[in-house]
Backbone bond lengths (Angstrom), bond angles and torsions (degrees), N, CA, C in turn:
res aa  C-N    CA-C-N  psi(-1)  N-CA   C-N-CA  omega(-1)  CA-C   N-CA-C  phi
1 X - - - 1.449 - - 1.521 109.84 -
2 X 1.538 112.84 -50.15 1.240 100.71 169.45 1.419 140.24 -57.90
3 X 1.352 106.73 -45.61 1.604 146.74 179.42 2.285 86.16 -45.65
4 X 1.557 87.15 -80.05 1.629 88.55 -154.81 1.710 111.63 -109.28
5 X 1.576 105.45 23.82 1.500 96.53 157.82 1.588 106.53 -160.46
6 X 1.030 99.89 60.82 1.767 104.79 -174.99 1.427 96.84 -63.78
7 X 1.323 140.38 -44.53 1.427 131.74 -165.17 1.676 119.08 -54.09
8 X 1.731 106.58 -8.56 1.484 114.49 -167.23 1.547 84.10 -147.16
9 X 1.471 124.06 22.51 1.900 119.57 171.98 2.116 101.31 -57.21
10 X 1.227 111.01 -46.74 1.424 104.51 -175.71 2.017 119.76 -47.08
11 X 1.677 85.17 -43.92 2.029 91.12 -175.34 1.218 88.19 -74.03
12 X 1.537 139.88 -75.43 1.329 122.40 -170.36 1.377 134.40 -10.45
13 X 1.585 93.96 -63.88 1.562 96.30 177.53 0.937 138.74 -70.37
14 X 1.912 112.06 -19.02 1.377 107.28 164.91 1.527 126.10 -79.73
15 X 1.203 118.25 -13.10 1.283 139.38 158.69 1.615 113.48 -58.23
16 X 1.425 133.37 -44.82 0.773 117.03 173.48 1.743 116.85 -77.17
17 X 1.445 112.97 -16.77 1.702 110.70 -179.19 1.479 112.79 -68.09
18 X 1.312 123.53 17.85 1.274 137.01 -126.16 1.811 81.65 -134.36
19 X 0.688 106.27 -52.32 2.130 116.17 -147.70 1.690 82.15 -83.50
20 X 1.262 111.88 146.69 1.274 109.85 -177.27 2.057 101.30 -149.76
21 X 1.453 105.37 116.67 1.191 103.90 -164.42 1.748 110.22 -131.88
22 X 1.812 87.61 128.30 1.387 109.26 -160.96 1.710 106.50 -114.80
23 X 1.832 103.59 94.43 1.430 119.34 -173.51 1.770 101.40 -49.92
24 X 1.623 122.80 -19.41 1.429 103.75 -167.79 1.182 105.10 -85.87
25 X 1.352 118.81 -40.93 1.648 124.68 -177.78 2.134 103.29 -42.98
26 X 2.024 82.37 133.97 1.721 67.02 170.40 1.548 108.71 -113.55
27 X 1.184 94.20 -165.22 1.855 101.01 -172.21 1.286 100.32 -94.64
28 X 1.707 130.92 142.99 1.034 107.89 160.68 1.921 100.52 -127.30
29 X 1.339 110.51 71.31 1.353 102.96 -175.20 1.632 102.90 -73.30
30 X 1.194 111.12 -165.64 1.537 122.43 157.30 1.704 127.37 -50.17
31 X 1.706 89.91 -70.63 1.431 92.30 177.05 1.526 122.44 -65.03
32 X 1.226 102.67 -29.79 1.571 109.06 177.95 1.213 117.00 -74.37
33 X 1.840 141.93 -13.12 1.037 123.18 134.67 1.583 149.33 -67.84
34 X 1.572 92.00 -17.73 1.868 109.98 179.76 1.816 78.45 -93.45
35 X 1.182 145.19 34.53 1.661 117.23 163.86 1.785 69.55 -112.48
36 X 1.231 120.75 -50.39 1.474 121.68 -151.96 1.349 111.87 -49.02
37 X 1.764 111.85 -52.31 1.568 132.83 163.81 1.198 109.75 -30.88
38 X 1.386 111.80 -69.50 1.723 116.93 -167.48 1.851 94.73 -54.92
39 X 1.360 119.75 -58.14 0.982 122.66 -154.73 1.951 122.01 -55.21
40 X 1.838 92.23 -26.12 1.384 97.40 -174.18 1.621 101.13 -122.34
41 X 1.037 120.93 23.90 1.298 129.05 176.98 1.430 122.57 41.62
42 X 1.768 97.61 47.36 1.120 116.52 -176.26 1.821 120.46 -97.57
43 X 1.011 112.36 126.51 1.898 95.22 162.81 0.989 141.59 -48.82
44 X 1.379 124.57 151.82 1.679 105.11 -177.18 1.703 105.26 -128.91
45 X 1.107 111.36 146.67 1.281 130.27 -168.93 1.563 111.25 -84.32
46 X 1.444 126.34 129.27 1.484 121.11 -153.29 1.590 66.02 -156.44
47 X 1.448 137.09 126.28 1.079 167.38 128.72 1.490 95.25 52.47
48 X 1.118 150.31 -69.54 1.407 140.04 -179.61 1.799 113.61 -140.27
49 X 1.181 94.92 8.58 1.184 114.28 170.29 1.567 141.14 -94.63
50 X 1.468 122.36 142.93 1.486 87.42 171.87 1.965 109.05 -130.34
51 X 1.043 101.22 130.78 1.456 126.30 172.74 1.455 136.70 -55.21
52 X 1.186 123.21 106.63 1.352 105.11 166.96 1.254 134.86 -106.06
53 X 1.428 113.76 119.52 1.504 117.33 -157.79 1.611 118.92 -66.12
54 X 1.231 129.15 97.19 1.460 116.23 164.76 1.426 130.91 -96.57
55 X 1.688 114.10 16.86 1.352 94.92 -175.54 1.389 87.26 170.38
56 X 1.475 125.22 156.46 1.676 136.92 -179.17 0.937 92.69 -155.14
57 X 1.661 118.06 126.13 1.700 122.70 -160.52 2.076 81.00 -133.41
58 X 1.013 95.56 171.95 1.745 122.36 172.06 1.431 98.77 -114.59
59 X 0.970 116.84 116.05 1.899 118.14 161.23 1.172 106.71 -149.87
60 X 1.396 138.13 148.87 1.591 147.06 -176.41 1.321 124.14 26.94
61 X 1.378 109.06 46.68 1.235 142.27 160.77 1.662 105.85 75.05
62 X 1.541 106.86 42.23 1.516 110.14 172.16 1.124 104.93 -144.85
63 X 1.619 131.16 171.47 1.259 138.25 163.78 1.564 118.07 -83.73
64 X 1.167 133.83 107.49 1.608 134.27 162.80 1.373 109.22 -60.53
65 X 1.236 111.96 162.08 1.696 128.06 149.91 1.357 91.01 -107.88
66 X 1.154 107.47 154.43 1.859 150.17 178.01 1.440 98.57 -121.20
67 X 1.545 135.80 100.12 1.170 115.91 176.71 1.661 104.05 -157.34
68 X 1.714 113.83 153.75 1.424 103.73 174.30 1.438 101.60 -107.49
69 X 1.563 105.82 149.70 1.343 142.39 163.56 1.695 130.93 -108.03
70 X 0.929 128.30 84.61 1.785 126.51 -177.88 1.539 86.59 89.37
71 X 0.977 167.87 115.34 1.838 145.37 141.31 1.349 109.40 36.60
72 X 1.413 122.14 35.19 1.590 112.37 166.14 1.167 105.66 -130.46
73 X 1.629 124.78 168.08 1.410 126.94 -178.66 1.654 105.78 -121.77
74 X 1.001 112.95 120.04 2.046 114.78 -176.66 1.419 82.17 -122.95
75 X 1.547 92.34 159.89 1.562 122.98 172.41 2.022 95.26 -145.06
76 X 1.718 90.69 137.62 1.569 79.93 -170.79 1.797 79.95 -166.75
77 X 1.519 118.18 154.58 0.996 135.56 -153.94 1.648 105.04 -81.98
78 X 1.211 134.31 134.78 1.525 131.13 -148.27 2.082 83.65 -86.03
79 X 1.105 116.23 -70.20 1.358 105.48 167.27 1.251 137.85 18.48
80 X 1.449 77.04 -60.92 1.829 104.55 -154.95 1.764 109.83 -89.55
81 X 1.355 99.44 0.92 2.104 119.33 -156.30 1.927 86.17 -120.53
82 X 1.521 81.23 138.51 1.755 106.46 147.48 1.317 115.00 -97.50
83 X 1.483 105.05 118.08 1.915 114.80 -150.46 1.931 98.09 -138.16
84 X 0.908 90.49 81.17 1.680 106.14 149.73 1.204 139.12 -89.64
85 X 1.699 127.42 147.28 1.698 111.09 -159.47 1.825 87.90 -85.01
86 X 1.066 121.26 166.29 1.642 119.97 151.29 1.213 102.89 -129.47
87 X 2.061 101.46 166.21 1.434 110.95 -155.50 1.660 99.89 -83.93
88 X 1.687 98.25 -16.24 1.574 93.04 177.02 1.495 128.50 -61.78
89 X 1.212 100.25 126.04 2.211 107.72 171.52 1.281 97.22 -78.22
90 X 1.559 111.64 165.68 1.270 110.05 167.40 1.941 81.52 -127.66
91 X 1.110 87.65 -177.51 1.748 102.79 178.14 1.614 112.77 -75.29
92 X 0.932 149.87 173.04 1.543 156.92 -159.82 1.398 85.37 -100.69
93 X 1.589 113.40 -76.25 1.581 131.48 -155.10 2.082 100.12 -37.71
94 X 1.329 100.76 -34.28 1.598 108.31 -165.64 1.247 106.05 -55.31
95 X 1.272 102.39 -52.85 1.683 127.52 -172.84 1.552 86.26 -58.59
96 X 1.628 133.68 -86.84 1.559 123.30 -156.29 1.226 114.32 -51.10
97 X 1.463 117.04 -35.64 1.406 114.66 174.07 1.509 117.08 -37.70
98 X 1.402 117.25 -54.99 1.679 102.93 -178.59 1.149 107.61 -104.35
99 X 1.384 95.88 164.86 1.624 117.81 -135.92 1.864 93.87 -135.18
100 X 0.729 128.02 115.92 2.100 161.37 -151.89 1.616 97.64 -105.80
101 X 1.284 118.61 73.17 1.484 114.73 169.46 1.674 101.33 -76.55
């Protein structure tokens, strides 16, 4: 602020006394629960369903889930999903077992 906008350093700063940031609070966006899922090999909750996360890809300027349901594999835009973490694990082996052509 100082460096590259001193002409407006006064609004800045009161703007920044403003933002108030709490390291304990967590995030619960979208992606940050399907990173959390994958990460703890947890399920994720999609409206009455439960999910198993294998994968969060970037394609056409959104994030997918990669995930199995019953013995099937869907990919579908995280956006577009009601995405809750659940306390359920699933096993590791489940996850390597299928295979993401």
């Amino acid at each position: 602020i100082l460096k590259h906008h001193s002409n407006n350093q006064n609004t800045l700063l009161k703007y920044l006394d403003r933002f108030e940031v709490n390291s304990n609070k967590t995030s619960n966006t979208k992606t940050s629960i399907v990173s959390r899922a994958l990460n703890e090999n947890k399920y994720i909750q999609h409206n009455e369903s439960l999910l198993m996360p294998l994968a969060m890809n970037y394609q056409m300027f959104a994030f997918h889930l990669v995930y199995r349901m019953n013995n099937e594999i869907f990919i579908d835009d995280i956006n577009k999903m009601n995405l809750s973490l659940s306390n359920k694990q699933f096993d590791v082996q489940h996850k390597e077992d299928t295979q993401i052509y």
